[in-house]
N, C-alpha and C positions, 0 to 999 in steps of 0.2 A: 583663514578660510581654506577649505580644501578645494585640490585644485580638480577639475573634469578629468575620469580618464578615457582613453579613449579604446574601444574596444580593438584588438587587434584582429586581422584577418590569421583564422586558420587553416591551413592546407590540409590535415585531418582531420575525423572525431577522435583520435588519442591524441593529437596535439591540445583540443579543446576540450577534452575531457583533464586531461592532467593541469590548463589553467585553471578551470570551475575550479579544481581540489583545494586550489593557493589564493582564489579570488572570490570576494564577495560580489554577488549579482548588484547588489543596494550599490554597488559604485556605478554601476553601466546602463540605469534602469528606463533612460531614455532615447538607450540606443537599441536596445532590444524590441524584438517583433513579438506579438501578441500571438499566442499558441494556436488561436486557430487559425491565424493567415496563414503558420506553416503548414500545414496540414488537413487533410480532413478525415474525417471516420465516417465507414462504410452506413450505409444505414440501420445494419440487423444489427453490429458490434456494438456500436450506440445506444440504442435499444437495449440490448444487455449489459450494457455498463448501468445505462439508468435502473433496470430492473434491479441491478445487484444494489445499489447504492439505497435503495429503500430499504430502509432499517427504522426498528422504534425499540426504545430502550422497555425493558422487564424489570421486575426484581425478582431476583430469583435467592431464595434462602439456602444456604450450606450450611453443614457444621464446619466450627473454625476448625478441626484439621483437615479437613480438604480444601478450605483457603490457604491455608498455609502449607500444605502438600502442593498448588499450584502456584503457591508464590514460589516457595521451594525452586519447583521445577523449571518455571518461567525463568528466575531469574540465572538460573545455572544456562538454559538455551538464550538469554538477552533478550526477554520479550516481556511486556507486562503481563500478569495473570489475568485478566479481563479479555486481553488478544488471545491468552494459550487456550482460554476454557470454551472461547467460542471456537479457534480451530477444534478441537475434543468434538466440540458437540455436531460442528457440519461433519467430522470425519466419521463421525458413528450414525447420522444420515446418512451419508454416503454407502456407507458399508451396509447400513440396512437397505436402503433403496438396490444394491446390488445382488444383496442376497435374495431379497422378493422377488427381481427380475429372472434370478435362477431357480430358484422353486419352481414358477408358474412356468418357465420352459422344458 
């Protein structure tokens, strides 16, 4: 049977950053504080995290070499293709919503 360990105290967050690196949480899981006792979030940030967080899955059709032109790509930056092709797509919103704003000014 394994034995309980005990969390130690830290005198930094780079002290307690470099144990996280070497330690599994699942060892300490009853000595640890529930995230929102430490903390709280503002009320608007909030609000915008939930806004963001609403997401509903698409199908969207490509040809397979642009699948495999962002696999490609993905996997050379370490990210999945499904992550890189939705950054692609909010970044070319973005770029268009800023070019609209300079037009009409």
């Amino acid at each position: 049977m394994k034995r309980k360990q005990r969390l130690p105290n830290f005198k930094t967050r780079e002290e307690e950053a470099k144990f996280w690196d070497t330690h599994s949480m699942t060892d300490y899981l009853e000595e640890l504080e529930p995230a929102d006792e430490i903390f709280t979030l503002a009320p608007s940030l909030a609000e915008r995290i939930r806004e963001r967080a609403k997401t509903r899955a698409i199908s969207l059709r490509l040809p397979q070499w642009e699948i495999d032109g962002a696999k490609r790509v993905a996997k050379k930056n370490g990210v999945g293709y499904q992550v890189l092709i939705n950054a692609w797509i909010a970044e070319a919103l973005r770029r268009e919503a800023h070019h609209r704003c300079r037009a009409t000014a």
